[in-house]
C-alpha positions in Angstrom: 0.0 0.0 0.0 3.0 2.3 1.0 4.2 2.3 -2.8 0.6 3.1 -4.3 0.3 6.3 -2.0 2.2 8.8 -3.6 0.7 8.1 -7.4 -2.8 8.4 -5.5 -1.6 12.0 -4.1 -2.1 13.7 -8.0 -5.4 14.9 -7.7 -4.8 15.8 -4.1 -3.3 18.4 -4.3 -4.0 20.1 -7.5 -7.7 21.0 -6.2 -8.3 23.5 -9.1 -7.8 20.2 -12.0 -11.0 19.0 -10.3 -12.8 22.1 -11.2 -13.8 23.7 -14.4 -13.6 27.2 -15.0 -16.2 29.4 -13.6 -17.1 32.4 -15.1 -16.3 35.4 -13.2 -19.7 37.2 -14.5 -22.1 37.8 -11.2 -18.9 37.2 -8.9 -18.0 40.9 -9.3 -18.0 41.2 -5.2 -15.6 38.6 -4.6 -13.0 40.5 -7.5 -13.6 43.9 -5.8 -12.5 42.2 -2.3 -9.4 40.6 -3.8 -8.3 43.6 -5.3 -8.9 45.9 -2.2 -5.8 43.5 -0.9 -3.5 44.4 -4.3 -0.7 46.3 -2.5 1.8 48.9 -4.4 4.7 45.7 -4.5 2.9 44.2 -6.9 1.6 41.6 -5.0 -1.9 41.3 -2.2 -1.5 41.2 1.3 -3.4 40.5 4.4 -6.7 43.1 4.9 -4.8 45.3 7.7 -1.2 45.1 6.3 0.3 47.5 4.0 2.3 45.3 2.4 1.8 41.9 0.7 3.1 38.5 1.3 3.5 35.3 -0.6 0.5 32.8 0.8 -2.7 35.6 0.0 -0.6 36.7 -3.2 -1.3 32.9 -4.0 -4.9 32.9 -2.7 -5.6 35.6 -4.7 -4.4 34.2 -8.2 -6.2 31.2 -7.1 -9.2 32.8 -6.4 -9.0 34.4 -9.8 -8.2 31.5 -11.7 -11.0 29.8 -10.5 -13.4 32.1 -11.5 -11.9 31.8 -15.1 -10.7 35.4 -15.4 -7.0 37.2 -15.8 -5.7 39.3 -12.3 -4.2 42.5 -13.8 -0.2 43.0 -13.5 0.2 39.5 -14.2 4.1 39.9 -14.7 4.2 42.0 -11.6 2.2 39.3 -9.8 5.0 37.2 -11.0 8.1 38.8 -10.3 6.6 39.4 -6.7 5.7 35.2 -6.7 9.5 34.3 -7.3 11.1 36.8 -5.5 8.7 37.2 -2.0 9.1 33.7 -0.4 8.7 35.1 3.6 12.1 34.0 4.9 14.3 33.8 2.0 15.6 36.7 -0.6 16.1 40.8 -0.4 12.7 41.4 1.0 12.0 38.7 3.6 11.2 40.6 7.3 11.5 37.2 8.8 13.5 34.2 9.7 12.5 30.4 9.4 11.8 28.5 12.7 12.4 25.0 13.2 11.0 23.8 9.9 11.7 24.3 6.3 7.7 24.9 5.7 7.7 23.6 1.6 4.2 25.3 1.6 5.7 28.2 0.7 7.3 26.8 -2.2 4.4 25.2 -3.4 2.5 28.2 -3.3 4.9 29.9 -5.3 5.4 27.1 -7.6 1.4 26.9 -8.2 1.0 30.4 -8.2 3.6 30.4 -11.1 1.9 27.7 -13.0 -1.4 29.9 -13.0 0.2 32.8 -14.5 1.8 31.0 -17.0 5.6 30.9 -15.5 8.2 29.2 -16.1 8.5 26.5 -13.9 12.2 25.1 -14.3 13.6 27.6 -11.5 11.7 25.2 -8.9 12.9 22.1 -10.2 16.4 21.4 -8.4 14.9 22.3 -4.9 12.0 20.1 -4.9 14.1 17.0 -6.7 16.1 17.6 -3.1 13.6 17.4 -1.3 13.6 14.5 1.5 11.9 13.2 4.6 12.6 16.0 7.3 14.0 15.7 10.8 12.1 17.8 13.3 13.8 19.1 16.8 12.9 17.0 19.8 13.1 20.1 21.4 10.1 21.8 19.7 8.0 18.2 19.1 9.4 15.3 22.0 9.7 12.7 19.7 11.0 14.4 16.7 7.8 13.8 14.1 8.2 15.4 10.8 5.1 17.5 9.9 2.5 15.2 8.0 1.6 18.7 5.6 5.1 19.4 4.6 6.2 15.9 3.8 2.8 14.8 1.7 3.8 18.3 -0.2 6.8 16.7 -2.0 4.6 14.4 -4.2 1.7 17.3 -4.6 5.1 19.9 -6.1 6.3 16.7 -8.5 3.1 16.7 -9.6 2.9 20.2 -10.3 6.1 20.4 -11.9 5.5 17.2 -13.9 8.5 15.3 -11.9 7.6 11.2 -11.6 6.5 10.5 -7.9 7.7 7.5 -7.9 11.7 8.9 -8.3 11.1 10.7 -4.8 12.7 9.3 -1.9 11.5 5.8 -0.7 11.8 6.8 2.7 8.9 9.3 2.5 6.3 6.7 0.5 6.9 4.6 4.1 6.4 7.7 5.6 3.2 8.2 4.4 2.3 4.9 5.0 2.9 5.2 8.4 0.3 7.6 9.0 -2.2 6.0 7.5 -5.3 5.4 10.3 -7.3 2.0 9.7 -10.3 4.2 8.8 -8.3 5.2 5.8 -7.8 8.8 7.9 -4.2 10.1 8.1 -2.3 12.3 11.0 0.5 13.5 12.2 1.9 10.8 14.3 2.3 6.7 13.3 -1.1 5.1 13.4 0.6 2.4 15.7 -0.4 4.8 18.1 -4.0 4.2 17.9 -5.0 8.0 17.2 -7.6 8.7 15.2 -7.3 10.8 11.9 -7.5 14.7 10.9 -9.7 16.1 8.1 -6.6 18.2 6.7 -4.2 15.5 7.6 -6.4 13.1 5.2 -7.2 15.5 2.2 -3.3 15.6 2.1 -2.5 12.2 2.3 -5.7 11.1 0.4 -6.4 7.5 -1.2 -9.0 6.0 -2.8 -10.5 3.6 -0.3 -13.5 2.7 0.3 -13.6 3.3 3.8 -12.5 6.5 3.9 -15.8 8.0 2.3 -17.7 6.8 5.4 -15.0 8.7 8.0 -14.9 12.0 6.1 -18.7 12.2 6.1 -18.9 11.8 9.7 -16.7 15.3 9.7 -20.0 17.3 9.2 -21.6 18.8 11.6 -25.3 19.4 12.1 -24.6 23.0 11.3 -23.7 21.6 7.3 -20.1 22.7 8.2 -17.0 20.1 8.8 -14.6 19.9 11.8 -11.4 17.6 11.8 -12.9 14.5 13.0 -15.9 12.4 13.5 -16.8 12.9 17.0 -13.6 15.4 17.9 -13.5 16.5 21.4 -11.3 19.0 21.4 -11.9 22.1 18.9 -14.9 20.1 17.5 -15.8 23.7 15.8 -16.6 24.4 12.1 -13.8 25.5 9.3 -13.9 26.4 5.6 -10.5 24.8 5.6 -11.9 21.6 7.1 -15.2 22.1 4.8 -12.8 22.3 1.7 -10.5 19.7 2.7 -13.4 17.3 3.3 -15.7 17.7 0.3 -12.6 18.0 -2.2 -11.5 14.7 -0.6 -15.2 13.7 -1.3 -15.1 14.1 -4.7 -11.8 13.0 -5.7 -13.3 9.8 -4.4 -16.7 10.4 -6.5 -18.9 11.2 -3.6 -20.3 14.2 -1.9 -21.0 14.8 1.7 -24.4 13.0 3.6 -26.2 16.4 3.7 -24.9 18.2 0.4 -27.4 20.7 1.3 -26.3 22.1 4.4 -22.5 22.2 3.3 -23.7 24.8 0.7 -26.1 26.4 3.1 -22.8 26.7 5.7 -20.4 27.5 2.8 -22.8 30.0 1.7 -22.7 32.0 5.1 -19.2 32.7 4.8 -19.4 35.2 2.1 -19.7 39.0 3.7 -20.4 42.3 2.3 -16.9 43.1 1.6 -16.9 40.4 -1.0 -14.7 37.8 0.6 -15.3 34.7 2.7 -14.5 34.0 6.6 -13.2 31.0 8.3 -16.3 30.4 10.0 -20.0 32.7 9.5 -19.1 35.9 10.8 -15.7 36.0 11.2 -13.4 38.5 8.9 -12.7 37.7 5.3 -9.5 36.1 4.3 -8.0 35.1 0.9 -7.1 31.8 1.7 -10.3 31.4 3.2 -12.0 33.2 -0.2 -10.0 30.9 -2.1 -11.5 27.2 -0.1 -15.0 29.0 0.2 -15.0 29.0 -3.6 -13.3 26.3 -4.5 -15.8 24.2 -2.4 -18.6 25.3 -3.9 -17.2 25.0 -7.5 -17.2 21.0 -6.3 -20.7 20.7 -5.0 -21.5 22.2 -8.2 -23.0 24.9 -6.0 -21.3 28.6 -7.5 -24.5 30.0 -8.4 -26.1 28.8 -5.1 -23.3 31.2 -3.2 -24.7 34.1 -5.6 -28.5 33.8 -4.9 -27.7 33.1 -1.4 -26.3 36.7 -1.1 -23.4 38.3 1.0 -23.8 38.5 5.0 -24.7 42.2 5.7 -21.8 44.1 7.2 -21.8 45.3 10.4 -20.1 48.5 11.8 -18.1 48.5 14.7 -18.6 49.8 17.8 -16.9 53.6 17.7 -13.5 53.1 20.3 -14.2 55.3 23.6 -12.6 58.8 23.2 -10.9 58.6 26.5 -8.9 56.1 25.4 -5.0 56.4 25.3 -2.5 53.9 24.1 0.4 52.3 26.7 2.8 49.5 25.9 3.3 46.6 27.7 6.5 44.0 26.7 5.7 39.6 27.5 9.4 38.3 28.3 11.5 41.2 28.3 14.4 40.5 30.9 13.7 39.5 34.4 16.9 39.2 36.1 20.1 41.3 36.3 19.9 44.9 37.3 16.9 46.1 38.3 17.8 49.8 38.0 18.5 49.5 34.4 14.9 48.1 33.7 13.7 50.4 35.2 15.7 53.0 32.8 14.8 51.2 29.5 11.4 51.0 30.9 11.4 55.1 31.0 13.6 55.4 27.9 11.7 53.3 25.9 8.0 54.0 27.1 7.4 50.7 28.6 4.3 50.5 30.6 3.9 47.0 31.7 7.1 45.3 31.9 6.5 41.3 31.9 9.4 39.5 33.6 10.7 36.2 32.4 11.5 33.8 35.0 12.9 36.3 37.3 14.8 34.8 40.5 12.9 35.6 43.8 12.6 39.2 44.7 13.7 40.6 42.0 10.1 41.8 40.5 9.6 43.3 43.9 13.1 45.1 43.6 12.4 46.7 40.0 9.1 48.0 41.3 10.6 50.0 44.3 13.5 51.6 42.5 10.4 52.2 39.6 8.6 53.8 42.8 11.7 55.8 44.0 12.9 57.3 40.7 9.3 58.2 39.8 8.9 55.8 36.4 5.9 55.2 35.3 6.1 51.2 34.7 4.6 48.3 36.6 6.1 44.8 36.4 4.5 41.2 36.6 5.3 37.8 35.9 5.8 36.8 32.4 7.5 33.4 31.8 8.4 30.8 29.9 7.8 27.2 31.8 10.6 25.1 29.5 10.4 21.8 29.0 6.6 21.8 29.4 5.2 19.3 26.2 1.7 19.6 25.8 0.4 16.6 23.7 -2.9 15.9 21.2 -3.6 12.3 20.5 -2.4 11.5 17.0 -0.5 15.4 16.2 2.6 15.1 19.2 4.1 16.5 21.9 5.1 19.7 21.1 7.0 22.4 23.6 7.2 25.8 23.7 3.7 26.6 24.7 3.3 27.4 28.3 4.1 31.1 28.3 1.8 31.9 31.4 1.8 36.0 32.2 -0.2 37.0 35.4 -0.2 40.1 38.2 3.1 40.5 40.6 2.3 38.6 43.9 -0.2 36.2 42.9 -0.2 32.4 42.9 -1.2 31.3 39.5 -0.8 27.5 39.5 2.0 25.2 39.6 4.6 25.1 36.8 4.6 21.4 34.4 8.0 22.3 33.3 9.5 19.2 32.6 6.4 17.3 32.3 4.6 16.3 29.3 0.5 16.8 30.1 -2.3 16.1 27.5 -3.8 19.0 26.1 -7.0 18.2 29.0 -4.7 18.2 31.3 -2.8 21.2 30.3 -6.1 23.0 30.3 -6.9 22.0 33.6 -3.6 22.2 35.6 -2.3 25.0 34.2 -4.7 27.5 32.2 -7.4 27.3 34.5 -5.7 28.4 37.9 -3.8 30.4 35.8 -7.3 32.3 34.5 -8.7 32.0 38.1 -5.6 34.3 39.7 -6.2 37.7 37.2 -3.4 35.7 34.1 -3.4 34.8 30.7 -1.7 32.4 28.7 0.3 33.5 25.2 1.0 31.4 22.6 4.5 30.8 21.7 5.1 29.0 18.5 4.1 26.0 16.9 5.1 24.6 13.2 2.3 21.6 13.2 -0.6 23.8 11.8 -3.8 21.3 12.5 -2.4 21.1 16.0 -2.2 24.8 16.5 -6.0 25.1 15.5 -7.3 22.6 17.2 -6.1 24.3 20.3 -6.5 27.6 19.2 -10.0 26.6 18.3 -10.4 25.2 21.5 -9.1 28.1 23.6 -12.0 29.9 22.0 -14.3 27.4 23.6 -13.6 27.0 27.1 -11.3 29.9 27.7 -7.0 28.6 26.8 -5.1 31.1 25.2 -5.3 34.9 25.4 -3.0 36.3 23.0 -0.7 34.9 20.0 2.8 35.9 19.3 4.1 37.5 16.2 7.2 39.1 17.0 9.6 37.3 18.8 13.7 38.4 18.4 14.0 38.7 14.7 10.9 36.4 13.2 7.5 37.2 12.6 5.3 34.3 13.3 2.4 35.9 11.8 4.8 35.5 8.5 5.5 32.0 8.5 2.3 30.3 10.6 -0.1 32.4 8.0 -2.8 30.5 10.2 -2.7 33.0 12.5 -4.4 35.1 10.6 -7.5 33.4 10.7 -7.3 34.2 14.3 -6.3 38.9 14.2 -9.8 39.3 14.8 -10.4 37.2 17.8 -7.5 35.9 19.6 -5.2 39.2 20.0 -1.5 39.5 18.3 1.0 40.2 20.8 4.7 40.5 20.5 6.9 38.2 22.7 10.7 39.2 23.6 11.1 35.8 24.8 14.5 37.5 26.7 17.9 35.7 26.9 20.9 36.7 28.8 21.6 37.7 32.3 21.0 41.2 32.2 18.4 44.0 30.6 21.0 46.3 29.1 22.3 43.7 27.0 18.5 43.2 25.7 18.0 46.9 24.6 17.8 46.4 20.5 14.9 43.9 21.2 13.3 46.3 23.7 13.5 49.2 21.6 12.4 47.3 18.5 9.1 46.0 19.1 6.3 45.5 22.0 2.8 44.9 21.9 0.6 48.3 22.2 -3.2 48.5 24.0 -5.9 50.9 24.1 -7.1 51.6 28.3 -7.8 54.9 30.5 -4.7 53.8 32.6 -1.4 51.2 32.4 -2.8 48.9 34.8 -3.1 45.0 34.6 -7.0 45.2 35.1 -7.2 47.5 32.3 -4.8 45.3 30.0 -7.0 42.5 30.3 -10.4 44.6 29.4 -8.2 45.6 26.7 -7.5 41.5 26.0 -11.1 40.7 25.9 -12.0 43.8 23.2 -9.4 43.5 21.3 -7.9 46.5 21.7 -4.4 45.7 21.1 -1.6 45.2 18.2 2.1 44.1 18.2 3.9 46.6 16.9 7.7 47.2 15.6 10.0 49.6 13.9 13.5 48.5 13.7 16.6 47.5 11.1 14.6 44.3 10.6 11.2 46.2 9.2 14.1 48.6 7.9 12.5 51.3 10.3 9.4 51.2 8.7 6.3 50.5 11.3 4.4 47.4 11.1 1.1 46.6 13.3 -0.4 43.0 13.3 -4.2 42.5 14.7 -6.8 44.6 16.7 -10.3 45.0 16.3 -11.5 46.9 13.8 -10.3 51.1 14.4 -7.5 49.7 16.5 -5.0 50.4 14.2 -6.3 53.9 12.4 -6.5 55.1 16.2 -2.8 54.1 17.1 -1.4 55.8 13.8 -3.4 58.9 14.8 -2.0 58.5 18.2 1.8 57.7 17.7 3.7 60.4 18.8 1.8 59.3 22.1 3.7 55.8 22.0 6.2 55.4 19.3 10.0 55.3 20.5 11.5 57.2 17.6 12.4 60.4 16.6 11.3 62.2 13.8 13.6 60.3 11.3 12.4 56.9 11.4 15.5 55.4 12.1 16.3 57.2 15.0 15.8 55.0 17.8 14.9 56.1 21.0 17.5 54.2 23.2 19.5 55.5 25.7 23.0 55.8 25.0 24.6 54.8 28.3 23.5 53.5 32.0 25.1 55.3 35.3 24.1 53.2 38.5 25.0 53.9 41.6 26.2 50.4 43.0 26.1 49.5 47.2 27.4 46.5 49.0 23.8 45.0 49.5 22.4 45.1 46.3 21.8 41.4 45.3 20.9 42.2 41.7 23.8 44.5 40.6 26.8 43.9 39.0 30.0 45.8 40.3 29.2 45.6 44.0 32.0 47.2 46.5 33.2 46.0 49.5 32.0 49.4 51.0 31.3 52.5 50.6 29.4 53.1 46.9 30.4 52.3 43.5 29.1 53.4 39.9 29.3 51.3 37.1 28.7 52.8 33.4 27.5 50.8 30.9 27.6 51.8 27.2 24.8 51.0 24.3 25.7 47.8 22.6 24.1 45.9 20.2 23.0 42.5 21.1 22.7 38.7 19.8 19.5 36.6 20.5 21.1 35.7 23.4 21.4 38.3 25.5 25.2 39.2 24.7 26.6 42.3 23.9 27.8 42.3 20.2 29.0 45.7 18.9 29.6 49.3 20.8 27.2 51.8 19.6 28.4 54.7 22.1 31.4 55.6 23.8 32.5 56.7 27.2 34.8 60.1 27.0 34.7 60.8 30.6 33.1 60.4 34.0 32.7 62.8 36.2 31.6 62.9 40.1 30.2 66.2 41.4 32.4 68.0 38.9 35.7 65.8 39.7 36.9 63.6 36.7 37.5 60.0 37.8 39.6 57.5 36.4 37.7 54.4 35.8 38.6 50.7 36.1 37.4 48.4 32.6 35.6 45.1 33.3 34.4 42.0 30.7 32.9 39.0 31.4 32.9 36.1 29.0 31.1 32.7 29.0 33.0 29.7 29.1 33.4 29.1 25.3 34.9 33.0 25.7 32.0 34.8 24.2 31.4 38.2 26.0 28.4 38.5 28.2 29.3 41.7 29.9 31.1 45.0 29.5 31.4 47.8 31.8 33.2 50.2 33.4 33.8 50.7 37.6 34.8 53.6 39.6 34.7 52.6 43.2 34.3 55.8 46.0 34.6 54.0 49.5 34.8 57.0 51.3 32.4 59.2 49.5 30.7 61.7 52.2 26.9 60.9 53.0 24.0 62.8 51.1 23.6 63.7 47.1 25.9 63.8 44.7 25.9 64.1 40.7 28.0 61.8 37.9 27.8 63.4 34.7 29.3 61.4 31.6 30.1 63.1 28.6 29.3 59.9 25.4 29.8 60.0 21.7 27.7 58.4 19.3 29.6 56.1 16.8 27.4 56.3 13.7 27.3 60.9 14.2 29.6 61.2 16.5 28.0 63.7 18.3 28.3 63.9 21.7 26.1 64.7 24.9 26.0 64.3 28.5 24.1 62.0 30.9 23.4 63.0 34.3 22.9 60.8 37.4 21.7 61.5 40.7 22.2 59.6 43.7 22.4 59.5 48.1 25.5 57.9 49.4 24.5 56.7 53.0 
């Protein structure tokens, strides 16, 4: 059976070969709604962003293609195909994570093949293409992802390439997944998992069977979920609708009630012309692009038409005493407290979310925040490693206990280190988490039907709270285009997920992007009304958006209010690339203080630290600034020059140290005089402080 699958995957993945052209006369709506996402680089991108990106480029050409007719700029719609893959090439804002996702490929391989392309660029890459490892650190027994693997056969096809020359390993492969049911998943079926929708419409095969398990998808709304009796995330999807009835029909059947799949399909389209995930939900190309191509297999186009659009419906108007603050998930919890506090001010840092800060440290950074009069609150924002949540029949996959909550509370126990089911995830972890004032944030997660099936089920009974986008230099959002589906309903947050052993050495991450919310105050309580309206966007402007600003999610006004707000919360200057970051740190340094670096035997100390850029690990990399002088109530001091490296001799710390053991009791002033490297310009810094 192994060696049949792969010839059996040619009309599973080139949908559109099912369908015949449909004319695009009466579909006017749906044409108008694509091309309201046509962006000035010659490609479409996602309804809020104001540039495109490769997977609703390819929805879009689809969608067009479908409905027989020609997008304009076809040759610009090309050139931005082959050149906009999201983490490779000049323009990507990006980097991959833990898997080479071949979707992307696809996409702009099928893309290419619908507007007529040459195809021979994409040749050498997919002949390469083998069964992929996967990190045991991300999934705890290493699966590959079923989607990315079934993909080799579905880009031979498209490129005319003979499945059978792929690599034997991945027709055992497929195999392996392979449910008795005739189903498929992510995991072996010696497991004794049951099957996905998506999962089988990708590794589809003409049994028997497997008519009878894709039936019992639908719902008695007419829609589909990913399995027959699902418990978790048992919702309704256009995705799960197109997988299943395409699946359907490639094995010459149609779904038990035919009707009410075109009745659900049909309340996706809205009055902008597009179509949701689910009935009432945003449109979305991709989902425009199922929506239709669905239909086109029922045989049910013309029903969508006389069915008619959903009516729109306007938006509340936002509150006019609303006022946008910043908070930051995972910026640095340890290390010196006085410096948070400073970036915190610098940087317009509201809520300041500490990652697995050591005990009393949280407490510390809020008293020097009281004492120098900065207006930032800290809480608990960590990341509870080696937590693996598993789903039967997807895996085990880390990296998603992110848990944020109020200073001082008692929000559950940690399962770092244990691997709970997705139940008892939900029970253990998110529900006393929920129950003390937190909120979980999701982290990251390659395995795309597992993400929505607990996405999905967040929605349900209350899970996560927010999804990350950016995180050090990715953009989640970029390469998990799932999300998406999600901006309107699940808030996009940014996560600095913070490495290193001290804050200063975190600064181009801090000063590059945070998450922004609408309230009447920074508070905690008012962040979470915030949460549950909507009322919030991830936001960054750094070298890695080439200081241009990009916003991902909020309800709908969110994001016009913020740009007719920013001078209220961006931190730059007037030329986009100048960052506000402060340009050196002056602290003055006792024998008692646990958290600071450069403590003296007596007396006082104060140790200067210069800007630096910084690696994703919390290291300084590269002096931005430097120290001309130091000066203590008008007296120049000489100053003593400290590193620190790790034990493969990588530098972790830089500083300088002048140490004044016999300094007089009361207030005093250092002043240091720092030149810029890039203008060297230079300008002075003053610090007060009380010797005892």
């Amino acid at each position: 059976m192994g060696k049949l699958i792969p010839l059996l995957l040619v009309a599973a993945f080139s949908p559109l070969r099912l369908l015949a052209a449909a004319h695009a006369e009466g579909f006017a709506p749906v044409i108008e709604y694509a091309e309201r996402l046509a962006r000035s680089d010659g490609g479409y991108g996602w309804e809020d962003e104001p540039t495109s990106h490769l997977t609703p480029t390819w929805a879009v050409v689809g969608i067009y293609k479908l409905l027989g007719a020609t997008p304009p700029r076809p040759e610009a719609l090309a050139e931005f195909v082959r050149t906009h893959h999201p983490y490779r090439g000049p323009h990507a804002e990006t980097k991959r994570h833990a898997a080479e996702m071949r979707s992307f490929v696809f996409q702009q391989i099928e893309a290419s093949k619908w507007l007529g392309q040459d195809l021979a660029p994409f040749l050498d890459e997919v002949r390469g293409w083998k069964l992929s490892s996967y990190p045991n650190m991300y999934e705890r027994n290493g699966y590959p992802l079923f989607q990315q693997e079934a993909l080799v056969f579905a880009a031979r096809v498209l490129l005319g390439l003979p499945a059978r020359e792929a690599a034997p390993e991945l027709s055992s492969y497929l195999a392996s997944r392979r449910r008795p049911d005739g189903s498929f998943n992510n995991t072996p079926a010696s497991d004794g998992s049951g099957g996905h929708v998506l999962h089988t419409w990708s590794g589809l095969q003409a049994l028997r069977a497997l008519i009878a398990w894709l039936r019992a998808c639908q719902l008695p709304s007419g829609g589909f979920t990913h399995a027959p009796q699902a418990r978790s995330g048992a919702v309704e999807g256009v995705d799960y609708a197109w997988a299943a009835v395409l699946a359907l029909k490639a094995l010459g059947a149609e779904p038990a009630d035919k009707a009410g799949a075109i009745r659900w399909l049909s309340l996706l389209w809205n009055a902008d012309g597009g179509c949701a995930q689910r009935p009432g939900w945003p449109s979305d190309p991709v989902c425009t692009l199922q929506a239709l191509e669905a239909l086109r297999a029922l045989g049910a186009l013309e029903d969508l038409r006389r069915a008619g659009r959903r009516p729109a419906v306007e938006p509340a108007p936002l509150a006019r005493d609303l006022k946008p603050f910043t908070i930051q998930f995972q910026a640095p919890g340890q290390g010196s407290p006085e410096e948070a506090v400073e970036l915190a001010r610098a940087l317009r840092i509201h809520l300041w979310g500490a990652k697995n800060s050591p005990a009393g440290w949280i407490e510390r950074a809020q008293a020097v925040a009281r004492r120098r009069q900065a207006p930032v609150s800290f809480f608990v924002a960590n990341e509870e490693y080696g937590t693996y949540v598993g789903l039967a029949g997807h895996g085990t996959y880390s990296h998603l206990s992110d848990p944020a909550a109020p200073a001082g509370v008692d929000f559950g126990a940690s399962l770092a280190g244990k691997d709970p089911s997705w139940d008892e995830f939900a029970q253990t972890r998110l529900a006393p988490l929920r129950r003390a004032g937190g909120r979980m944030v999701w982290q990251i997660c390659d395995n795309e039907e597992y993400s929505r099936i607990l996405l999905d089920d967040s929605l349900a009974r209350g899970g996560y709270a927010g999804l990350s986008t950016f995180h050090m230099r990715q953009n989640f959002a970029d390469t998990q285009t799932c999300l998406y589906r999600y901006r309107r309903v699940i808030p996009f947050v940014a996560l600095q997920d913070a490495h290193g052993g001290e804050a200063w050495w975190w600064a181009d991450d801090l000063a590059g992007y945070r998450t922004v919310f609408l309230a009447t105050e920074p508070t905690w309580e008012a962040w979470l009304t915030a949460l549950d309206k909507n009322w919030v966007v991830a936001a960054r402007h750094d070298e890695v958006t080439r200081f241009r600003t990009r916003m991902l999610g909020g309800a709908a006004g969110v994001q016009e209010f913020l740009r007719a707000h920013e001078a209220e919360w961006r931190w730059w200057g007037e030329a986009p690339e100048d960052v506000r970051r402060p340009l050196a740190s002056i602290v003055a340094v006792f024998p008692g203080d646990a958290f600071e670096a450069g403590r003296p035997a007596k007396g006082v100390a104060l140790r200067v630290r210069m800007a630096w850029s910084n690696n994703p690990q919390g290291a300084p990399v590269k002096p931005l600034a430097d120290l001309v002088s130091l000066k203590v109530d008008g007296e120049v001091r000489s100053l003593r020059h400290v590193e620190r490296k790790s034990d493969k001799g990588q530098l972790t710390d830089v500083h300088e140290v002048v140490e004044l053991p016999d300094l007089r009791p009361g207030r005093h002033v250092a002043e240091a005089t720092v030149r810029r490297r890039d203008t060297h310009t230079g300008t002075k810094i003053a610090y007060e402080f009380e010797s005892p």
